[in-house]
mmCIF file as gemmi writes it, N, C-alpha and C atoms, coordinates in Angstrom:
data_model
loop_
_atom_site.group_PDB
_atom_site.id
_atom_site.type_symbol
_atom_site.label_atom_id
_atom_site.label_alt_id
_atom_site.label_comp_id
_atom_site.label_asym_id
_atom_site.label_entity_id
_atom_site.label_seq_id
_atom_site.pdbx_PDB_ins_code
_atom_site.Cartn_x
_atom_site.Cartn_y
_atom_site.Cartn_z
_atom_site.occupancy
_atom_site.B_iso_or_equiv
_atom_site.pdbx_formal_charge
_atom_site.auth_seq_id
_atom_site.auth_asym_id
_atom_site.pdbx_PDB_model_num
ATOM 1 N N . UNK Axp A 1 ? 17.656 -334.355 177.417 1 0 ? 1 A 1
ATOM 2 C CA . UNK Axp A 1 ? 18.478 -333.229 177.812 1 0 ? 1 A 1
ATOM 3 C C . UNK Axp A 1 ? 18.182 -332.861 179.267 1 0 ? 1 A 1
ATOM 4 N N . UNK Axp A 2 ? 19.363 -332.633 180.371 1 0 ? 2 A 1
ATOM 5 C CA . UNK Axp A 2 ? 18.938 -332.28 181.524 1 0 ? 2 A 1
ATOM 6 C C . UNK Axp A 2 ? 19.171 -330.664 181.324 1 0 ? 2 A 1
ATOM 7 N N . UNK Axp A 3 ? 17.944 -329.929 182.3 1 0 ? 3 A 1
ATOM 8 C CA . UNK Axp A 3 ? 17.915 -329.041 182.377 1 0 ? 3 A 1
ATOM 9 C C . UNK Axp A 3 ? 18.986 -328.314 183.567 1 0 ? 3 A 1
ATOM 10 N N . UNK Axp A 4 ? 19.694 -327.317 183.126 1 0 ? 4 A 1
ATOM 11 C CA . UNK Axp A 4 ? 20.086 -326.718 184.465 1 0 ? 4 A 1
ATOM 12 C C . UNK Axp A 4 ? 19.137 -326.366 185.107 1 0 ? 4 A 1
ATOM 13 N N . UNK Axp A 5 ? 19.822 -326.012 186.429 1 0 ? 5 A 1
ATOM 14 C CA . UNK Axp A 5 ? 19.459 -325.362 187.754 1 0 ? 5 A 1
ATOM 15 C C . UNK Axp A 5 ? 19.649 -324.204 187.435 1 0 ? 5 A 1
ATOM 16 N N . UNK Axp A 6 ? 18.458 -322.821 187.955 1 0 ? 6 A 1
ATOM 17 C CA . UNK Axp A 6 ? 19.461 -321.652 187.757 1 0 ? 6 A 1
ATOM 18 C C . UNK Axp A 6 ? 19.667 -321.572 189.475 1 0 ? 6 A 1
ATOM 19 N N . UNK Axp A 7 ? 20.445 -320.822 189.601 1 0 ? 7 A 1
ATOM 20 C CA . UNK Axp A 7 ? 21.235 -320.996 190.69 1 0 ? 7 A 1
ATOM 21 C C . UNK Axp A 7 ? 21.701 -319.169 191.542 1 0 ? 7 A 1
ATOM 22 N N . UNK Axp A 8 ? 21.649 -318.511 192.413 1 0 ? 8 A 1
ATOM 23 C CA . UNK Axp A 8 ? 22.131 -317.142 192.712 1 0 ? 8 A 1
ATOM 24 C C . UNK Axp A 8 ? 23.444 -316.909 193.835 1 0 ? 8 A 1
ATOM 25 N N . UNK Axp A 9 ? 23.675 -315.833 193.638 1 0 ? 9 A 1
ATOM 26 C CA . UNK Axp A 9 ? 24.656 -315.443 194.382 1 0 ? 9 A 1
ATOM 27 C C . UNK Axp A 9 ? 24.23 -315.283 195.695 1 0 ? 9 A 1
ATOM 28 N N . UNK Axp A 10 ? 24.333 -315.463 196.845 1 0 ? 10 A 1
ATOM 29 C CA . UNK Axp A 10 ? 24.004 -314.557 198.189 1 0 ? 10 A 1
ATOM 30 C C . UNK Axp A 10 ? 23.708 -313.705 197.993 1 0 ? 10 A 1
ATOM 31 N N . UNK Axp A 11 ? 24.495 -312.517 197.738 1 0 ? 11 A 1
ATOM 32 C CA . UNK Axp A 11 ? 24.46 -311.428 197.518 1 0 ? 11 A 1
ATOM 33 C C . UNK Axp A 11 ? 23.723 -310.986 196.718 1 0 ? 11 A 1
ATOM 34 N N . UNK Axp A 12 ? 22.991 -311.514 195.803 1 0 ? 12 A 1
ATOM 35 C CA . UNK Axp A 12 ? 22.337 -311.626 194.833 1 0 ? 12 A 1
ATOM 36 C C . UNK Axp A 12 ? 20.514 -311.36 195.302 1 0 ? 12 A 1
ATOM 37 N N . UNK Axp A 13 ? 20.851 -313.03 195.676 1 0 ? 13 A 1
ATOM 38 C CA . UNK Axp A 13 ? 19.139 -313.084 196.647 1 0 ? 13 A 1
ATOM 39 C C . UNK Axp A 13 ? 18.914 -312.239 197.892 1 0 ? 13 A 1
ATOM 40 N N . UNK Axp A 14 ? 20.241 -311.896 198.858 1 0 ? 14 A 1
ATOM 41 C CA . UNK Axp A 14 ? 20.117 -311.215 200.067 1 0 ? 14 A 1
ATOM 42 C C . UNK Axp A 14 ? 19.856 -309.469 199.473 1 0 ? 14 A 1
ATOM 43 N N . UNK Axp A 15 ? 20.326 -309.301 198.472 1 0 ? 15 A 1
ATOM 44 C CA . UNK Axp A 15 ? 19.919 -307.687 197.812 1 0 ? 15 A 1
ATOM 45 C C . UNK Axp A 15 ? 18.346 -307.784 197.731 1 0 ? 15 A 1
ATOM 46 N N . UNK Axp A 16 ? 18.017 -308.507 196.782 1 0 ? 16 A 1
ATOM 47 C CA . UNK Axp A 16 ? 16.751 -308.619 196.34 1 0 ? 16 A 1
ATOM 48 C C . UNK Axp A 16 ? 15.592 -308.51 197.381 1 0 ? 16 A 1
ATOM 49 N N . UNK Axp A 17 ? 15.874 -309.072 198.666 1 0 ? 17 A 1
ATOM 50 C CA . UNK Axp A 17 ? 15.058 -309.014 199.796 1 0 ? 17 A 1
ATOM 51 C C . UNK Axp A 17 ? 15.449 -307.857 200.922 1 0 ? 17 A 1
ATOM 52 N N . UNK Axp A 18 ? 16.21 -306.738 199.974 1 0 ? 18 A 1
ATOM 53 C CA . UNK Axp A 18 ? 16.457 -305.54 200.513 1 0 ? 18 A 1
ATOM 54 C C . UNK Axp A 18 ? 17.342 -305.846 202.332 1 0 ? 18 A 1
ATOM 55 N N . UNK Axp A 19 ? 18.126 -306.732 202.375 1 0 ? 19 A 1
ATOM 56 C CA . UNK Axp A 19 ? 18.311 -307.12 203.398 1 0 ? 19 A 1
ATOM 57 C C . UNK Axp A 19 ? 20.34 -307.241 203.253 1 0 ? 19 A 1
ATOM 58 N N . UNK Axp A 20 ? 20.724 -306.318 204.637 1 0 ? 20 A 1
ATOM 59 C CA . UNK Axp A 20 ? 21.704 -306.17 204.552 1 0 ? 20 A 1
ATOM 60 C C . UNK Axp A 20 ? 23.193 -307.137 205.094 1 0 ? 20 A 1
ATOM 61 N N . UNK Axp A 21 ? 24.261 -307.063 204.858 1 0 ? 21 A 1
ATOM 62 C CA . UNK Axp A 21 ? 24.925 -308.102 205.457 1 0 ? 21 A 1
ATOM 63 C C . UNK Axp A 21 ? 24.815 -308.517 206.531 1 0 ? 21 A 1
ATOM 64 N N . UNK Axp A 22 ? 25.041 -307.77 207.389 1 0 ? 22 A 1
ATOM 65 C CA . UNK Axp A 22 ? 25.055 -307.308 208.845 1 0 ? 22 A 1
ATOM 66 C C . UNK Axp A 22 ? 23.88 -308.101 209.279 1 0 ? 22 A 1
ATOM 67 N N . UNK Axp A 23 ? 22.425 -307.172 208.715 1 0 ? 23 A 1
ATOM 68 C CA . UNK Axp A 23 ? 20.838 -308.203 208.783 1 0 ? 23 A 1
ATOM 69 C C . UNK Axp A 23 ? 21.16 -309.603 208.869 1 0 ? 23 A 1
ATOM 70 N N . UNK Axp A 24 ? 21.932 -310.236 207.646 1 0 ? 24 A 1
ATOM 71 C CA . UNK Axp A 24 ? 21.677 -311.403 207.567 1 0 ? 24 A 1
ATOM 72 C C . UNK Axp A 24 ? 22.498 -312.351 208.56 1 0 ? 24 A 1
ATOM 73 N N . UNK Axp A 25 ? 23.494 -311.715 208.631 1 0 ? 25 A 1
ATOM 74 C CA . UNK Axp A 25 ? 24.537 -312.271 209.936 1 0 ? 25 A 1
ATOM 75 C C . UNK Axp A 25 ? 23.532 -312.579 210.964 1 0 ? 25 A 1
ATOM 76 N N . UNK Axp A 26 ? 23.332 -311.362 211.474 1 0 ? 26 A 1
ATOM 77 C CA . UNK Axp A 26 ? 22.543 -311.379 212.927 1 0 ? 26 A 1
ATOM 78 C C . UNK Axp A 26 ? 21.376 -312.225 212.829 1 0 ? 26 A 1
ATOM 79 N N . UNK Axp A 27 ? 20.625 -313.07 211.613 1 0 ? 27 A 1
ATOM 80 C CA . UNK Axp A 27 ? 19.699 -314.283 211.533 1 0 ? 27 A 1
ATOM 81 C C . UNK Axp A 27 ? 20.5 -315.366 211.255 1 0 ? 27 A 1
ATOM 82 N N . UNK Axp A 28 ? 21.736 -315.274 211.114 1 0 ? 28 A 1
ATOM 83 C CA . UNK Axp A 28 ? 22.166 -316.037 211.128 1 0 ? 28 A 1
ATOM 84 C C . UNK Axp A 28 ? 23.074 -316.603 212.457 1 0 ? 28 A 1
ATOM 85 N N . UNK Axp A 29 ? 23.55 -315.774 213.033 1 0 ? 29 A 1
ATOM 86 C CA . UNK Axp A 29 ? 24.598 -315.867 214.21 1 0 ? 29 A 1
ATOM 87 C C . UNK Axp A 29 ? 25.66 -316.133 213.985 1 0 ? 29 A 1
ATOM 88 N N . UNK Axp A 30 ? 26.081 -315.225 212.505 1 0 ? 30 A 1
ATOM 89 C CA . UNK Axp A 30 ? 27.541 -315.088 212.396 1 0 ? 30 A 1
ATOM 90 C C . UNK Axp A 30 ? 27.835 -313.47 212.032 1 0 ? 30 A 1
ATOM 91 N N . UNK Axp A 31 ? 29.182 -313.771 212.225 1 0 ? 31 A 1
ATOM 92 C CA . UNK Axp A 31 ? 29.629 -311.654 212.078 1 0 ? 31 A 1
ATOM 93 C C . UNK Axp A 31 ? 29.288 -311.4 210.628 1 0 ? 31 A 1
ATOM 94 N N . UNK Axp A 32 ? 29.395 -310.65 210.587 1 0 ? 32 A 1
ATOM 95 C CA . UNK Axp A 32 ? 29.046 -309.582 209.159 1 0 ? 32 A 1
ATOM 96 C C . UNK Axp A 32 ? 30.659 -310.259 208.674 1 0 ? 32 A 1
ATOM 97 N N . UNK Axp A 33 ? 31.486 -309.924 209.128 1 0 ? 33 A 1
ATOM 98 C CA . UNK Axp A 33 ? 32.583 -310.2 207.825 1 0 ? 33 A 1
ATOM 99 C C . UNK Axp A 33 ? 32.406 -311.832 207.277 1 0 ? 33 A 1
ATOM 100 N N . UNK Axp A 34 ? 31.835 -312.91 208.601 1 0 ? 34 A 1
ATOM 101 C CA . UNK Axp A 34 ? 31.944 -313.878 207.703 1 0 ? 34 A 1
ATOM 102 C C . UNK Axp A 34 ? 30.875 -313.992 206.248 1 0 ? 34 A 1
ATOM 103 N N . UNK Axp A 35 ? 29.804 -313.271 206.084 1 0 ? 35 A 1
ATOM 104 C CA . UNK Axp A 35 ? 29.081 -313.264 205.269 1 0 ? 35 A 1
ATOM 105 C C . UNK Axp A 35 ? 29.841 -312.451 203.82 1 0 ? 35 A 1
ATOM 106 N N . UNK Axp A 36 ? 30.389 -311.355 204.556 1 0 ? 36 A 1
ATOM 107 C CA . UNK Axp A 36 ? 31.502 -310.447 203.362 1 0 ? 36 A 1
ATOM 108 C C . UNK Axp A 36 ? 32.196 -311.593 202.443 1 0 ? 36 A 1
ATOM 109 N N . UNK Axp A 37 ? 32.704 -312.246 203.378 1 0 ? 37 A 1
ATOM 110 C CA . UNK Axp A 37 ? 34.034 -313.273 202.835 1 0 ? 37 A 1
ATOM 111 C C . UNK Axp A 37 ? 33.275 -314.408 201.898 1 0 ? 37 A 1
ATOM 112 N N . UNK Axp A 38 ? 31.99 -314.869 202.582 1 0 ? 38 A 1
ATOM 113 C CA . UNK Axp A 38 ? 31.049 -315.985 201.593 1 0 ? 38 A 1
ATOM 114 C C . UNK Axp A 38 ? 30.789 -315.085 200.111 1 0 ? 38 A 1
ATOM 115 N N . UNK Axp A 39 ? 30.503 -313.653 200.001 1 0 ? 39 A 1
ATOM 116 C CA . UNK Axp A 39 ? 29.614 -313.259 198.805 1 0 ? 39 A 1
ATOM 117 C C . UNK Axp A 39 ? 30.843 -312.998 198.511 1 0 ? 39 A 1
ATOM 118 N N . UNK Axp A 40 ? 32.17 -312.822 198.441 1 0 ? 40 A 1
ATOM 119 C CA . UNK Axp A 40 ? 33.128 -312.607 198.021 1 0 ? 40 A 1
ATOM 120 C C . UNK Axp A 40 ? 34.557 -314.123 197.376 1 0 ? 40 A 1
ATOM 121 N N . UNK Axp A 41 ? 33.46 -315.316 198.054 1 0 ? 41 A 1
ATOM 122 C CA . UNK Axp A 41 ? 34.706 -316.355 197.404 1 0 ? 41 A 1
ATOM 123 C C . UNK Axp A 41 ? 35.832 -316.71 198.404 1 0 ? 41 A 1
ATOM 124 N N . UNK Axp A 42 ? 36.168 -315.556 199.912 1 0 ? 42 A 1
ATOM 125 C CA . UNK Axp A 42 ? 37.513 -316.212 200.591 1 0 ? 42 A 1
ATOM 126 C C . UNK Axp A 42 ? 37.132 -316.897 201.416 1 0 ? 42 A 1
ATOM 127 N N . UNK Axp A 43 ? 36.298 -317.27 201.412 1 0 ? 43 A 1
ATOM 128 C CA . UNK Axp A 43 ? 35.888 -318.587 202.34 1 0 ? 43 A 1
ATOM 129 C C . UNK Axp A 43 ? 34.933 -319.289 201.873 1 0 ? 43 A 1
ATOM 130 N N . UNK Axp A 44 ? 34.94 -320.958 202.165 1 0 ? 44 A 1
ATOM 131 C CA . UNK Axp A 44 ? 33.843 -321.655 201.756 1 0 ? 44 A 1
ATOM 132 C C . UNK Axp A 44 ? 32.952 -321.667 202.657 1 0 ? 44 A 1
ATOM 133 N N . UNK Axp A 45 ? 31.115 -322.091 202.288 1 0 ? 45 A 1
ATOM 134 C CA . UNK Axp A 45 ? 30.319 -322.127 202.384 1 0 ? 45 A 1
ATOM 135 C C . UNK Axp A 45 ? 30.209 -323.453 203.75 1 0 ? 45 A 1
ATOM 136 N N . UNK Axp A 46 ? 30.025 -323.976 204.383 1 0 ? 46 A 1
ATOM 137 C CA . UNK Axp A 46 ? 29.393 -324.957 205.21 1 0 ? 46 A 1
ATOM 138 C C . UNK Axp A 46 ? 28.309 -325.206 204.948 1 0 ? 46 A 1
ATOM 139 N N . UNK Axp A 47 ? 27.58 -327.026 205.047 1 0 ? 47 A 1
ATOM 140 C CA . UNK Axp A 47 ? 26.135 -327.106 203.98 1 0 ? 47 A 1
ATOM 141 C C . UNK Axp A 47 ? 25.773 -326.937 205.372 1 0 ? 47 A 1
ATOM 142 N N . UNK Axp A 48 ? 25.219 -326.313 206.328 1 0 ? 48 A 1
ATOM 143 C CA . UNK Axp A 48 ? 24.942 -326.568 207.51 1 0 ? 48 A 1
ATOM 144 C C . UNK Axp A 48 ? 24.672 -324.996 207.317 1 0 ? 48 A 1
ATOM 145 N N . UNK Axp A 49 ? 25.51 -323.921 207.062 1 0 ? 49 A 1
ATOM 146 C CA . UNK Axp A 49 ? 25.171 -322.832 207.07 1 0 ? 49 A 1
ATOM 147 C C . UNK Axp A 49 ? 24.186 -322.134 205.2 1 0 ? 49 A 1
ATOM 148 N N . UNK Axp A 50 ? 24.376 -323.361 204.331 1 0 ? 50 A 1
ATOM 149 C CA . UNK Axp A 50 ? 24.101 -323.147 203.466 1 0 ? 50 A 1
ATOM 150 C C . UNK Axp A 50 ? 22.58 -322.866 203.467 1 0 ? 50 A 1
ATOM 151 N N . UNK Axp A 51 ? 22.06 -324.023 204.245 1 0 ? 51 A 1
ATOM 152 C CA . UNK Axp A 51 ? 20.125 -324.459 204.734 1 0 ? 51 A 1
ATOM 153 C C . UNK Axp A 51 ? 19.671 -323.36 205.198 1 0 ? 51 A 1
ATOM 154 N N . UNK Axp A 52 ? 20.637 -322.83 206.616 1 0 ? 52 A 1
ATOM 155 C CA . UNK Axp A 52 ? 20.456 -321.713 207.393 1 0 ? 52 A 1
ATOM 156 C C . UNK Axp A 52 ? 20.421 -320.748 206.424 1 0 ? 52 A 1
ATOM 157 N N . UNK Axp A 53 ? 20.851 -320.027 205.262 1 0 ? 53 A 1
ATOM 158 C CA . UNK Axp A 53 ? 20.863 -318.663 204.596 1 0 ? 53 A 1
ATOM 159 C C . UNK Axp A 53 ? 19.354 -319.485 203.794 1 0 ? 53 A 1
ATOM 160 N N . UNK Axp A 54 ? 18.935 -320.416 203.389 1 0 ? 54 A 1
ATOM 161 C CA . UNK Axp A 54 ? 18.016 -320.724 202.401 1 0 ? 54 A 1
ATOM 162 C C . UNK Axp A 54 ? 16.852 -320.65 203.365 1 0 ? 54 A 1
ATOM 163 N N . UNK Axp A 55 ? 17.264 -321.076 204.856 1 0 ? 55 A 1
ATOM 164 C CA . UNK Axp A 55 ? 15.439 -320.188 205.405 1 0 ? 55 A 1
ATOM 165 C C . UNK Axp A 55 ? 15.291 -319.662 205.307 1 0 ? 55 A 1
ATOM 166 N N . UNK Axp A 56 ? 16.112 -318.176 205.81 1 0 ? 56 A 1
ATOM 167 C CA . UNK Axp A 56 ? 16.54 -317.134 205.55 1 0 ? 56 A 1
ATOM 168 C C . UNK Axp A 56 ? 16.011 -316.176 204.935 1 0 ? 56 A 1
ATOM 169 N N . UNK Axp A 57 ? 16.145 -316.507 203.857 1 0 ? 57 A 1
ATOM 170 C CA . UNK Axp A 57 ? 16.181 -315.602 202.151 1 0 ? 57 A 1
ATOM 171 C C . UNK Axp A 57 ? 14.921 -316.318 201.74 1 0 ? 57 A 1
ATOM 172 N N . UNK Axp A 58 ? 14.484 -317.551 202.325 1 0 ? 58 A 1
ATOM 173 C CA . UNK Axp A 58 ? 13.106 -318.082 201.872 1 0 ? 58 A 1
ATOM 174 C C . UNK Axp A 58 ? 13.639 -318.67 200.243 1 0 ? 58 A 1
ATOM 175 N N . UNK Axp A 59 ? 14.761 -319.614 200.152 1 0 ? 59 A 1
ATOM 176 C CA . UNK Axp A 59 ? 14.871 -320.385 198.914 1 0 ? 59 A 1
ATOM 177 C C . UNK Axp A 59 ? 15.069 -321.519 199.129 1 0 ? 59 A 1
ATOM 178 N N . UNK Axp A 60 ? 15.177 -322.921 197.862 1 0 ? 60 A 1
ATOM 179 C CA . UNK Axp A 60 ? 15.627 -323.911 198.277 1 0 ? 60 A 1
ATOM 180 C C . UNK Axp A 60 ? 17.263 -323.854 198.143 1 0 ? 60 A 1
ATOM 181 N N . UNK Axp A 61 ? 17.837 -324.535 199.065 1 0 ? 61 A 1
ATOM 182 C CA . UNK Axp A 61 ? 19.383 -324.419 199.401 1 0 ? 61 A 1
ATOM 183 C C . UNK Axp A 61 ? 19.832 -325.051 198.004 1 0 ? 61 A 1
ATOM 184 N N . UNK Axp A 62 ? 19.611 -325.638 196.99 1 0 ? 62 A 1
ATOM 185 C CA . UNK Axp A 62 ? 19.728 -326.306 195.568 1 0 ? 62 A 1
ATOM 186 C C . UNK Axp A 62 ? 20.138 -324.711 194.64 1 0 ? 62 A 1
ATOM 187 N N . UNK Axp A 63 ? 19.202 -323.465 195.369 1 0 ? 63 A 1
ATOM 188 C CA . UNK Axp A 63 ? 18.965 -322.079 194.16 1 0 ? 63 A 1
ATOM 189 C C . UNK Axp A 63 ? 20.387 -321.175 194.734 1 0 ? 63 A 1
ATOM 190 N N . UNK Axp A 64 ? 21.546 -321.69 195.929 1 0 ? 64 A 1
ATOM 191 C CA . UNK Axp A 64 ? 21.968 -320.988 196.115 1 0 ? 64 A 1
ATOM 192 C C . UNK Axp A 64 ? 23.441 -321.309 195.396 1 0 ? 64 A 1
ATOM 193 N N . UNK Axp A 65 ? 23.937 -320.406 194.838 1 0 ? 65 A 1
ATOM 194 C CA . UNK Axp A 65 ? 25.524 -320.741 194.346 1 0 ? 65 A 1
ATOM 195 C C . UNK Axp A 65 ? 26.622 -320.942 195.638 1 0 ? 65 A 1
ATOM 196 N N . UNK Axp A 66 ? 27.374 -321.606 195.473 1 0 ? 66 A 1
ATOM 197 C CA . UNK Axp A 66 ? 28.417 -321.71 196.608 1 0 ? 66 A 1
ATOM 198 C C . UNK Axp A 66 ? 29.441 -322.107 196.002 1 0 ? 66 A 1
């Protein structure tokens, strides 16, 4: 039997580390709305920006949902 992955939301892990959109934009070097639009589904993810939120938040990019 393979085991799932459990897996989180952005928004999910970026709450948890008490850290706000805006916060995470600005470590990231994108605007706050593009992060709105990722924890919200109207835009896809880039695996390039995916790595970048998993330094980030301090996870492996595998724990993040996209």
């Amino acid at each position: 039997m393979i085991a799932e992955k459990e897996q989180y939301s952005i928004a999910a892990l970026r709450e948890d580390r008490n850290m706000t959109q805006e916060a995470l934009a600005i470590k990231l070097g994108v605007n706050p709305k593009t992060v709105s639009e990722w924890e919200n589904k109207k835009v896809s993810i880039k695996p390039l920006h995916v790595y970048a939120i998993a330094y980030v938040l301090k996870v492996d990019a595998d724990k993040i949902r996209v």
